[in-house]
C-alpha positions as CSV (number, residue, x, y, z in Angstrom):
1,X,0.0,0.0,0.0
2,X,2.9,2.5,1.1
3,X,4.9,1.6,-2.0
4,X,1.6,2.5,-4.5
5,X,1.1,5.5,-2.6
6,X,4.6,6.6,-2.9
7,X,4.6,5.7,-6.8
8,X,1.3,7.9,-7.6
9,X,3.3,10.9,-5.3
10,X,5.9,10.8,-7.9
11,X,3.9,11.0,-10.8
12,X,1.7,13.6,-9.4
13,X,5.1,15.4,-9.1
14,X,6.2,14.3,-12.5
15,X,3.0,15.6,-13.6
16,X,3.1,19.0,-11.7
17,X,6.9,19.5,-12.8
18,X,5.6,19.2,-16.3
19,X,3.1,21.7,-16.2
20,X,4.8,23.5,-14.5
21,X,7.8,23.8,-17.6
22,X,4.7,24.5,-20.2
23,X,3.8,27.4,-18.4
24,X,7.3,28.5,-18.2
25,X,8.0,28.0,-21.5
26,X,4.4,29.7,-22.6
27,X,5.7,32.9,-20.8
28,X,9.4,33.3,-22.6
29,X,9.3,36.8,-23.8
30,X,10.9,37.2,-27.4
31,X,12.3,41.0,-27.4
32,X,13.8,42.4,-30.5
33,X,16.0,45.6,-30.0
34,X,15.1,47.9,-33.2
35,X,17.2,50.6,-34.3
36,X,16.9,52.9,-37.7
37,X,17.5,56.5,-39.1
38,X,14.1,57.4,-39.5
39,X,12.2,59.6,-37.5
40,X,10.3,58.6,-34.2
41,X,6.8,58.2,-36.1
42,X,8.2,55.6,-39.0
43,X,8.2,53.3,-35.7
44,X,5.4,54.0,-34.4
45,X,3.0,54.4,-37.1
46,X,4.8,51.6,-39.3
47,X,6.6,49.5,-38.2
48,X,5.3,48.3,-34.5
49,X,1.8,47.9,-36.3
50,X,2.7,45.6,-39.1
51,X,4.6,43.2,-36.7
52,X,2.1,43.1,-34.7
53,X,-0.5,42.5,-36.7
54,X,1.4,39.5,-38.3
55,X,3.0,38.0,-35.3
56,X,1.4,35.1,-33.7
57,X,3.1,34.9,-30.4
58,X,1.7,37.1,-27.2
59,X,4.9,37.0,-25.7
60,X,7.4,38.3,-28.7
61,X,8.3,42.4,-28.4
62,X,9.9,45.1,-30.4
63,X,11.0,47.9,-28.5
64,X,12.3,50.8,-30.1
65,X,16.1,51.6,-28.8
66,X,17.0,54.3,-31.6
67,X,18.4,57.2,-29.7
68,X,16.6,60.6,-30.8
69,X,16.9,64.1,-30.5
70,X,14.2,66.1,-28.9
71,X,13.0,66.9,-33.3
72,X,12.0,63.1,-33.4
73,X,15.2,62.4,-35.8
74,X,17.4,59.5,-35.1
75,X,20.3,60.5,-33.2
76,X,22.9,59.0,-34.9
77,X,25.4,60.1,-32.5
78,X,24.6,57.9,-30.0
79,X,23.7,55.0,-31.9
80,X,27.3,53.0,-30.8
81,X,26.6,53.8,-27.5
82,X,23.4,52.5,-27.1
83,X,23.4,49.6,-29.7
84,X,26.2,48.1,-27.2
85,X,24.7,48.9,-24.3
86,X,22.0,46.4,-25.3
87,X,21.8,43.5,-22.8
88,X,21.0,40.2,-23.3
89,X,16.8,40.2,-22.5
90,X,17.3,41.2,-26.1
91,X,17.5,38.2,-28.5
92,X,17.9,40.0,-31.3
93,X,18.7,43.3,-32.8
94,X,16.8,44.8,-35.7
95,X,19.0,47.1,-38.0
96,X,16.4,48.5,-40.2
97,X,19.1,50.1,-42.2
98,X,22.1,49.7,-43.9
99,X,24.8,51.4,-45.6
100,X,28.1,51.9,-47.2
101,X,31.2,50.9,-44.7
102,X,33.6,53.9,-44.6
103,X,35.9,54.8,-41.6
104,X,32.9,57.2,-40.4
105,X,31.3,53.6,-39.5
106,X,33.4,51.7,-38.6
107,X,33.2,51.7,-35.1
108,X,28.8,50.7,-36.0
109,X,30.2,48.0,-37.6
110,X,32.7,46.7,-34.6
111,X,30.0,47.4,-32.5
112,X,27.4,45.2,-34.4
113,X,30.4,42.3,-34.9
114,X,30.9,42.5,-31.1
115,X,26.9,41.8,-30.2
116,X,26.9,39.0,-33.1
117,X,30.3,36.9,-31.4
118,X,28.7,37.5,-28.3
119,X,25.7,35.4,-29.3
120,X,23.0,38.2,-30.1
121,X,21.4,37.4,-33.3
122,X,21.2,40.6,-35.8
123,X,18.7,41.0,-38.3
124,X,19.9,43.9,-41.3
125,X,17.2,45.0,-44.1
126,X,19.3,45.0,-47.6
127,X,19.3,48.5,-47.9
128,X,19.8,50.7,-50.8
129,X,22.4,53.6,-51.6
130,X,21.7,57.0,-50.2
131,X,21.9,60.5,-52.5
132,X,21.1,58.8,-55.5
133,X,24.7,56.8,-54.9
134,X,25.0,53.9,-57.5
135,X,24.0,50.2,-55.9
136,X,27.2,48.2,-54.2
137,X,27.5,44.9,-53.5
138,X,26.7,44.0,-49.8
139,X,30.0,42.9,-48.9
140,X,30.8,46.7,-48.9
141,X,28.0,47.8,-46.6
142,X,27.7,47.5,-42.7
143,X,25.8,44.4,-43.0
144,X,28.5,42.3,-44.8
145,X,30.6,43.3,-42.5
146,X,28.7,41.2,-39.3
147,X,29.6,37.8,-40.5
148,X,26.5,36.0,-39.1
149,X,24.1,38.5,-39.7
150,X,20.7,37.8,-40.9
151,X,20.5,40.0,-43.9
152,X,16.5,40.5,-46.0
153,X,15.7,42.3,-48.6
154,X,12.5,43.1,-50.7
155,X,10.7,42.3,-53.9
156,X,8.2,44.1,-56.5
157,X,4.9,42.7,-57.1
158,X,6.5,41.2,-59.8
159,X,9.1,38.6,-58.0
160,X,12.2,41.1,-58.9
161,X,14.3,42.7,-56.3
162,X,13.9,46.3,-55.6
163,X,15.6,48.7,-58.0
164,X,19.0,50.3,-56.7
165,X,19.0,47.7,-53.7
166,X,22.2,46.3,-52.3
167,X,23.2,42.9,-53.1
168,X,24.8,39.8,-53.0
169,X,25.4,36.5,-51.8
170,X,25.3,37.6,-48.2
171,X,21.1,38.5,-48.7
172,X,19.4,35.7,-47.2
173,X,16.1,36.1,-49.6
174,X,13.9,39.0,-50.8
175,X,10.3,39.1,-49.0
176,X,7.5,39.9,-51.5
177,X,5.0,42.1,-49.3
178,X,1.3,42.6,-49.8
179,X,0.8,45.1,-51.8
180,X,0.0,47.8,-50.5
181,X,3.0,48.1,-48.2
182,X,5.1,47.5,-51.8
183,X,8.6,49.4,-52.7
184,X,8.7,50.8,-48.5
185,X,11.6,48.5,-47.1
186,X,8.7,47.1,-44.6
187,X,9.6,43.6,-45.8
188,X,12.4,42.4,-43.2
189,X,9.3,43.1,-40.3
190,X,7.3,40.7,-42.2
191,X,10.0,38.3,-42.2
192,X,11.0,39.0,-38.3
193,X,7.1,39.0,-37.4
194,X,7.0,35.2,-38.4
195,X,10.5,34.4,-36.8
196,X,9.8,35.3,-33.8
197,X,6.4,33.5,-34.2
198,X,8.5,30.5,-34.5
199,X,11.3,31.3,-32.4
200,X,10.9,27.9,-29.8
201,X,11.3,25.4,-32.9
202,X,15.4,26.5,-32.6
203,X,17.5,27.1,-29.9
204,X,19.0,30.6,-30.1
205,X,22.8,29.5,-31.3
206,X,21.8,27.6,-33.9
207,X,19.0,30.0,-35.6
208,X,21.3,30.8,-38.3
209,X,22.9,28.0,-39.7
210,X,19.2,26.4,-39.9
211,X,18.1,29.3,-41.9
212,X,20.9,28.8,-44.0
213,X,20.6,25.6,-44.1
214,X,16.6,26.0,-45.3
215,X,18.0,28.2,-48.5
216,X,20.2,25.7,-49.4
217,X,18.2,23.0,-49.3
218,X,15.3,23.8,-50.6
219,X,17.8,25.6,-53.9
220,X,15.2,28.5,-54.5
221,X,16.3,32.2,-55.2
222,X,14.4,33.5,-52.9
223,X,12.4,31.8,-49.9
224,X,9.0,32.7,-48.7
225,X,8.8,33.2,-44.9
226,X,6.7,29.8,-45.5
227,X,9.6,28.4,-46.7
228,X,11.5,28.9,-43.6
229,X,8.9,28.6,-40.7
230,X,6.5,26.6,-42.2
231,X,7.3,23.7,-44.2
């Protein structure tokens, strides 16, 4: 009798410990550090509302980080300073810019190479060229420059990448978005909206190489968020 009492105890505790993990799990927040060059409002009217409206997970945050000045412009100033200051209840960093790398940036780029061998994941849009600049490839932009970043970049309506966009090997795939958010560099937050959705199917480390992985296998130009979190 004492031994089939002590046997349902343990599965009761089995059973409790179990539940007990779920509910745990259930409640891991997902935050995403954002930064940009835009003004204030391009966050707040833009892009916080499209992810989430397309992310399926209660738990998974952007927060805007982007230093500003007291006009609403980016602060570019202070964007080393704070991109490093980022601590590690971040997951991931969203660099919803690129650009050229010149000695002006360089110590951006160190910073960003710093976070990604530290083990924060870092997700760059393409980008395009500034003041009518002609295209590069993205080896030659900031985002090349972070070996293990997770570089996106956009389509047209008719499966072709954006005109004047930065390219290269290092682009991960080009999102298509609906169409009425078409040709507004919105499509890497479509793409991070369903990552993070999916972000328990992968430990953190080894996000990456499965993406990578995905692309290769599946020997497509350019992958569908489907393609990567679905199938």
């Amino acid at each position: 009798m004492m031994r089939t009492k002590s046997i349902l105890q343990i599965l009761f505790f089995c059973i409790l410990s179990l539940s007990g993990y779920e509910v745990l799990a259930s409640k891991a927040t997902v935050q995403v550090a954002y930064f940009h060059k835009s003004n204030k409002e391009h966050f707040s009217k833009q892009v916080k509302p499209i992810f989430d409206q397309n992310k399926t997970c209660k738990v998974c945050e952007l927060v805007d980080l982007t230093p500003y000045k007291d006009s609403g412009e980016a602060d570019e100033s202070k964007l080393v300073k704070e991109i490093s200051a980022v601590g590690t209840d971040y997951q991931i960093l969203f660099m919803n810019w690129n650009e050229k790398s010149t000695e002006s940036n360089r110590e951006l780029s160190e910073a960003l190479v710093k976070k990604s061998i530290q083990g924060t994941l870092i997700l760059f849009t393409a980008g395009s060229p500034l003041n009518n600049e002609p295209t590069i490839s993205l080896n030659k932009t900031i985002a090349g420059q972070v070996p293990e970043a997770v570089i996106v970049g956009e389509m047209t309506e008719r499966e072709r990448l954006l005109p004047q966009l930065f390219y290269g090997p290092e682009m991960l795939t080009a999102i298509k978005p609906p169409k009425e958010y078409s040709g507004q560099g919105l499509a890497p937050v479509f793409f991070l909206a369903k990552w993070v959705s999916h972000w328990s199917k992968q430990k953190p480390n080894e996000w990456v190489s499965y993406l990578k992985l995905k692309k290769n296998k599946l020997r497509k130009l350019w992958l569908s968020t489907d393609d990567f979190f679905v199938r």
